[in-house]
Each structure stands twice: as structure tokens, then as C-alpha cells.
N, C-alpha and C positions, 0 to 999 in steps of 0.2 A: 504493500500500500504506500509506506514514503516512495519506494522510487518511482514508483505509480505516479506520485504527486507532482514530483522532481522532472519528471518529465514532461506531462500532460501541461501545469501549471507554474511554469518556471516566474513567469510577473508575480504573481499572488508569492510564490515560496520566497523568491526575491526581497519582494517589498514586508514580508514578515520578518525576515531576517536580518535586515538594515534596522527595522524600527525595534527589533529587540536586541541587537549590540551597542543602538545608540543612548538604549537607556539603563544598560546594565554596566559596560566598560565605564563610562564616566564614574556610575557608583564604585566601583570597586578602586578605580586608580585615581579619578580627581579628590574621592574622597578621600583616600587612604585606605580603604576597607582591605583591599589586598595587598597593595603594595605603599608605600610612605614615599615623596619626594617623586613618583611616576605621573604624569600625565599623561591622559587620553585627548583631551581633546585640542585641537588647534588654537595656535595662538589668536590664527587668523578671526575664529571666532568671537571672542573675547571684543574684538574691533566690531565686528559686526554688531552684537548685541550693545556694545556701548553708542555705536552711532544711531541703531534705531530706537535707544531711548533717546534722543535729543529729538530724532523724529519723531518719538511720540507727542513730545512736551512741546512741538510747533517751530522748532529751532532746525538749524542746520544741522544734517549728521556731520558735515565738514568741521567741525567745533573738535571731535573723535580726532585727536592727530595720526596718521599715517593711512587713514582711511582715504583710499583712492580707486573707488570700485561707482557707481552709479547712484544717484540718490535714491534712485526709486526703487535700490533692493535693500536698504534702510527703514525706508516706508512703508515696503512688505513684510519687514521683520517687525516694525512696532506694532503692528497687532496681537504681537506675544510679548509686547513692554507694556501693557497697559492694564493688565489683570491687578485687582485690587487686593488686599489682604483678603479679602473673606472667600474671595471668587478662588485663590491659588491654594486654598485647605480642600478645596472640592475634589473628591479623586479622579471625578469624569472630565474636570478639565487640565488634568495634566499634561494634556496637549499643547496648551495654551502654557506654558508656565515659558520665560526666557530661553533659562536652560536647553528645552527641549524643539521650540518651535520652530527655532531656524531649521533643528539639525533635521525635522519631521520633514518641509521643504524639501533641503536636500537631497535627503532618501528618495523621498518622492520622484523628485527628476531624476536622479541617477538611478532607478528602477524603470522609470517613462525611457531612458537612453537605452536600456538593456532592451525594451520594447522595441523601439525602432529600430535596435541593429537584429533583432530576430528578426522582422519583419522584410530587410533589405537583405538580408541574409538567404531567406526563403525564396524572394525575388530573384536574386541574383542565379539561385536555381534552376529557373523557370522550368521546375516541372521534368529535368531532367533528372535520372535515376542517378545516387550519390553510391561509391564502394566503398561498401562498410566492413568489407575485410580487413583493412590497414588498423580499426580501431572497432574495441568492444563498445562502444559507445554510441547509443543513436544519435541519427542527425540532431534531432529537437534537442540531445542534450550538447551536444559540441556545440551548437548555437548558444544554447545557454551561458555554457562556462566562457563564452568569452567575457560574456560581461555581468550578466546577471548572478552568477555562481563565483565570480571571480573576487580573489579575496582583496588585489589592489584598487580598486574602485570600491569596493566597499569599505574599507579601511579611509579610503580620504573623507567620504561622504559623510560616515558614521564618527569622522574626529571635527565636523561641522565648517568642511569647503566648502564654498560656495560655486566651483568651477563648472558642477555635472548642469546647475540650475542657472548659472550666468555665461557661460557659451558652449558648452556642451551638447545640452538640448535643442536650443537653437540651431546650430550649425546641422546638426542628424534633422532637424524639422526639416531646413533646408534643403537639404540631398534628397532625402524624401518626399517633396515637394515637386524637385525638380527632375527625380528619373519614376515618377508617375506617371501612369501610361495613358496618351491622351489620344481617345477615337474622338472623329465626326471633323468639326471644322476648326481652320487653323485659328480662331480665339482664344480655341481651348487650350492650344498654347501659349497663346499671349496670358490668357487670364491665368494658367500656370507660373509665368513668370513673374507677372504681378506679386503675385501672394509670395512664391518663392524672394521675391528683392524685397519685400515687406520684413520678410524674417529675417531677412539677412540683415537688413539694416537694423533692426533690432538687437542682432548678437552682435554687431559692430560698434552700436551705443552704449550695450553693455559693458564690454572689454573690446577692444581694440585690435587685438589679435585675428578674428576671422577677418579681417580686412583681406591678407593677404591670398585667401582663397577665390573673390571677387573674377580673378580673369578666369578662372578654372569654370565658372558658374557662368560667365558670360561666353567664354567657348563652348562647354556645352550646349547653351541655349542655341549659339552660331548653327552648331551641326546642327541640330534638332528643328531650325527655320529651314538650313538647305533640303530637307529632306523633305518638308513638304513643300518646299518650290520647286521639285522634280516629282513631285506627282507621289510620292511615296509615302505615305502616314506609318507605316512601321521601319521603325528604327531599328528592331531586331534584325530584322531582313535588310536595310540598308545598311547595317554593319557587318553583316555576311558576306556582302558582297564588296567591302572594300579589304575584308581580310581576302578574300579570293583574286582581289585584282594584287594587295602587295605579294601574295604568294608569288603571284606570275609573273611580276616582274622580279623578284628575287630569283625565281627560277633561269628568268632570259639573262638577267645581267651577271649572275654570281657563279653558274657551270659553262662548261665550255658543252660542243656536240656530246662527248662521252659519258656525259653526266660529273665528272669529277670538276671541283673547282676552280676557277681560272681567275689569279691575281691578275690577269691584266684589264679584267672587264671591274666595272663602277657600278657598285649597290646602289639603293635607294635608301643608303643611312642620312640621317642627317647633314645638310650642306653647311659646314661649318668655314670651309676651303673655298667653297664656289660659291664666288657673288653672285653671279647671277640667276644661279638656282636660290640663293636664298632672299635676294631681292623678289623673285617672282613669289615664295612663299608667303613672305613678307605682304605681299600685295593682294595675294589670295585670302589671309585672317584679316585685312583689313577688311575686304568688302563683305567678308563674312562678319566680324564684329557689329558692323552700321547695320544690320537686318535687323527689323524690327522685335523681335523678341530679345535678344540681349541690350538693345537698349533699353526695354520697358523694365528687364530685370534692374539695368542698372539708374535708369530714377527715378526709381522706386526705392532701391536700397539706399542713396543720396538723400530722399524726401524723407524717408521715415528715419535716418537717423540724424539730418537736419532738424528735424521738427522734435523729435526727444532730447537731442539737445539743448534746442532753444527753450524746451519748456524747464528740464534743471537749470539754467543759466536762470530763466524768469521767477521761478520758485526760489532756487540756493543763490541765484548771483554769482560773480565772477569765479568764485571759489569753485562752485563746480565745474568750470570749464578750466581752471587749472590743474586742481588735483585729480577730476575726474577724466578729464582726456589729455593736455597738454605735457600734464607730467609724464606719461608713459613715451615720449618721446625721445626724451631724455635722461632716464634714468637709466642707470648700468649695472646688473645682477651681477656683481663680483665671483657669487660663489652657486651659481648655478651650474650644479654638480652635470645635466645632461649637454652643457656645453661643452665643445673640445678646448675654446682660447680662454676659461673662467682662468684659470690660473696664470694666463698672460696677464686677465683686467687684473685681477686680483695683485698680483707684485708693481702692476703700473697704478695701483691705488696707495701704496708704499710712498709714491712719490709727493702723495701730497703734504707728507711730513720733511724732505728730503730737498725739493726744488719746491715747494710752493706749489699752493693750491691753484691758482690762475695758469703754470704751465703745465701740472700735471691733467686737471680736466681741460685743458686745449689735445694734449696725448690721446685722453682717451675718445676726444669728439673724433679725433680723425683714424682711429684706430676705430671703431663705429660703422662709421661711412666708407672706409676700405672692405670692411667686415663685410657690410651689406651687396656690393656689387655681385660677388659672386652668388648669395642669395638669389637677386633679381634676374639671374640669367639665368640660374635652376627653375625660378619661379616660373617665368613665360617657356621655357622648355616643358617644364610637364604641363602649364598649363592649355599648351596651344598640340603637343604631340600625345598626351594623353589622356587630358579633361576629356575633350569631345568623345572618344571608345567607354573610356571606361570612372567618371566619375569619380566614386568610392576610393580607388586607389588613386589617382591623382590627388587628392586631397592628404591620402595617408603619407604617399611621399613628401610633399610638402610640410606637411607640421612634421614629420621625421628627420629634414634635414634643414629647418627651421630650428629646432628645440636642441638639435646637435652643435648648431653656430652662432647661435645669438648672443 
């Protein structure tokens, strides 16, 4: 009957199991019950709950120093700063108690993220038969364990990150939005993108970071308008057919008569050597970009997180367009352990004791924007050679050799 469970009901078993480590770990380690001097939960927390009671009291969460995250997940969380003494002795609203209410949130969305990667996961299927020889385990549960079973996503959720519910979710809304499979007429594209640039803008007001996935979403949408201005509404099938046409020329350019290999003939790799193939490339994702569905995607995602912002700036004032967007600019995670250069920034942070402050952060602005070039040329490579095929994975490479270099 449990694996019964474990399989058939992975969201439900999921969402049971976040909301009761979130409320038993804190007892035994914040309190001390198990262990003295161990904390469970994030510091990052502790920021949260204190900026959403300023939100509750009608103040700025920005008042919260170091709180640099959105106002309006401040103002989500003071509805669990506002419970009075008499209302917090109630057993039935323990929900409602500080402590708990963010971290309930969190769970929440990071079980909602487990949902929609089963979901795209399943899709990504479509309906072909999987070989289950390699592993004793059924599909529905390998789906599972990537993220709903899995203990590092649970572990951040349940120590009250705010990540799974401030871009996580979004960004999976996003993808999921946008490789939705759309019959009848081409609006129902456009009005796919709409929605999709709506969410995106959204997780880009949130945290800053899905920005970087924007050309990946706007290339998809490119292929997705050429397909039906060639008369095609299935995608499936016109991506069959251009894996069948690279095969064929890989076949004419890459063997000789004999079938065996011939260095003297030119693949169809990337023209990184040849201008003028990659000038014509170059010309082909432009006129693809201007079609109308990637740009409805993208201003939509411009309007909707122009207009969140304008509204924290008109609620909080300048502060929140400082701390909440401007400063992520500019700051420099020293010791961001999934970086390869953290230990470069990190000793070129030394210098601020050593040569001064003014020419140590001139070091690291231009050590930064060195940094970033070769980012922006991985960026538009996967975004432009592997967004439009395959979505999903274009995104994973990106935040993968994103999170390796920043």
C-alpha cells in the first residue's frame, strides 16, 4: 500500500512530507530539542519574516536590512505576521503562526515545481514506450524522484527558501506554457505567448535571474510562428523533418562514396570560421525573431514587469528599485561555492584592505564584464541552436553554465 501510494500519488506524498519536516526539524534543532547550537532553518528566513512584519505594520519591508528580494513576497508573508495572541494558542491555526507560514508557501510551490516537471516529463514522452530494464523502478517513480522525492529540494524548501516560490515556479509555469500544444488557428499561438511573456515577466520582477532565458523563449516562439507560416500546425512532425534533413546532409558532407569518413568535405557544424555562413545565419534568426509571436512574448514580458515594478517603486519608493532590482547588478558573491572564479573574486576582495577600496572594486567591475562575454556567447549559442528543438534542455544548459561562472 505505501509504494502503492509513492507511486500512484507522488504530489499528495510530496506535499505531506515537506509540510511535516518543516514542522518537526525546526522543533528539534532551532529549538534545541535534539541537538544545542544546530540550526534548521535559513538565515535567509529570519529576513523574510522580519521584512513582512514591517509589511504588516504598513511600512517598508526595505526598513529589514539586507532584504533584497521583491516587496510583494513581504506582503505575502505578513499574513502570517498578523495573528494576535489569542488567535496563535489556536491549534487549527498553526498554519498561520510566522514560524510556519512562509515555510507552508514554500513547500507549497516546491511541490507545485515537482508537479510540472512530472507533467513535462510525461510530455516529453509522448506516448512512447520507456525501457524499464536498465532500472527497477517505474517510470511515474523516476519522474518523481527527480524532484518531488528528492531530498535536495526538499531540504532548501523545508529550511524556508524562498527560491522554488520566487523563480522556480515561474520559470516551469513558463516552459509549460510555452511547449503547450496548440491546435486550430494561429492566435492560439499568439495568445500562448501572451500568457507565457506575462509569467515571465513576472519571474523576472521577482529575481532577476530568468532574464537570461528570454532569447531561449523568444527563439522558441520564432520556430513555432515558422511552422505555421509553412502551412504546418504540428511541431512534432516539423521537427522530424529537420532532424531528417540534418541527417542528410551530415551524411553528403561528412562520408566520402565508401561510406567511410572524409576530412576533406565541411559538416554542417557551426560556422564559427565562415562569415559568410554565419552572416546568413545571423540574418535568418533575425527575420525569424521580428514574427509576431516572439515579439508578443516579449512585450508582454517588458509590460508586466515594467508595471510590477512601477507599482513597488509607487508603494516602497526609490528603495525598492534599489535594493530590489539595481543592487543585483552589482553585487559580487565572493564565495559562491558552484562558481569556478569564487576564489579568484574572493582573494581580489583581499585587496580592499591592501590597495584600497576604490581600486580594488574598479578590479573586480572589470573582472565582471570580462566574466560575462563569454556567458553571452554560450547564451545566444544555445539559445538560437537549441531553444527552438528542444526547450527544456536549452534552459538546463544555460543556468548550468551560468551558476558554474558567475
Amino acid at each position: 500500500m505505501p509504494l502503492k501510494l509513492l507511486k500512484e500519488r507522488p504530489f499528495l506524498v510530496g506535499l505531506l512530507l515537506r509540510i511535516a519536516i518543516m514542522i518537526l526539524l525546526p522543533l528539534l534543532l532551532d529549538d534545541g530539542i535534539l541537538l544545542q547550537g544546530v540550526k534548521y532553518t535559513d538565515i535567509d528566513y529570519a529576513i523574510f519574516t522580519d521584512a513582512a512584519r514591517y509589511a504588516a505594520l504598513g511600512q517598508s519591508p526595505f526598513k529589514r536590512h539586507t532584504y533584497r528580494y521583491t516587496p510583494f513576497l513581504a506582503l505575502i508573508l505578513s499574513f502570517g505576521s498578523d495573528i494576535d495572541d489569542a488567535a496563535s494558542n489556536n491549534i487549527l491555526l498553526w498554519w498561520k503562526k510566522e514560524r510556519y507560514f512562509g515555510r507552508l508557501i514554500f513547500c507549497i510551490a516546491d511541490a507545485l515545481c515537482g508537479l510540472v516537471i512530472l507533467k513535462l516529463r510525461k510530455k516529453s514522452r509522448n506516448g512512447k514506450d520507456v525501457d524499464s530494464k536498465t532500472c527497477t523502478l517505474s517510470v511515474e517513480m523516476q519522474d518523481a524522484l527527480w524532484w518531488l522525492y528528492n531530498p535536495l529540494p526538499i531540504n532548501i524548501c523545508t529550511r524556508g527558501s524562498a527560491e522554488s516560490f520566487v523563480v522556480l515556479l515561474s520559470v516551469l509555469g513558463t516552459v509549460a506554457t510555452a511547449t503547450m500544444k496548440v491546435e486550430g488557428s494561429k492566435a492560439w499561438l499568439w495568445g500562448k505567448a501572451v500568457i507565457a511573456g506575462t509569467i515571465h515577466g513576472l519571474a523576472i520582477h521577482a529575481k532577476l535571474y530568468p532574464v537570461i532565458y528570454t532569447a531561449s523563449f523568444m527563439a522558441y516562439f520564432a520556430y513555432q510562428d515558422e511552422i505555421w507560416d509553412n502551412g504546418n500546425g504540428n511541431d512534432n512532425e516539423k521537427l522530424d523533418q529537420d532532424k531528417e534533413m540534418k541527417t542528410a546532409r551530415r551524411s553528403k558532407y561528412d562520408t566520402s562514396q565508401n561510406g567511410e569518413r572524409d576530412p576533406k568535405r565541411v559538416d554542417d557544424s557551426f560556422p564559427w570560421l565562415e562569415p559568410l555562413r554565419l552572416l546568413r545565419l545571423v540574418h535568418l534568426w533575425v527575420c525569424r525573431i521580428i514574427s509576431p509571436a516572439p515579439i508578443l512574448f516579449l512585450a508582454m514580458s517588458i509590460s508586466t514587469f515594467a508595471a510590477l515594478t512601477y507599482l513597488a517603486v509607487y508603494f516602497y519608493g526609490q528603495e525598492a528599485l534599489d535594493e530590489g532590482l539595481l543592487y543585483h547588478f552589482s553585487r559580487v558573491d565572493h564565495r559562491h561555492n558552484y562558481s569556478m572564479v569564487w576564489y579568484w573574486i574572493y582573494l581580489a576582495r583581499s585587496n580592499l584592505v591592501k590597495t584600497g577600496a576604490e581600486m580594488a572594486t574598479s578590479s573586480l567591475t572589470t573582472l565582471g564584464r570580462v566574466l560575462l562575454l563569454p556567458q553571452v556567447v554560450l547564451l545566444l549559442y544555445s539559445s538560437l541552436g537549441i531553444a527552438p528543438y528542444d526547450l527544456s534542455f536549452a534552459l538546463f544548459v544555460q543556468t548550468f553554465f551560468f551558476r558554474c561562472s558567475e
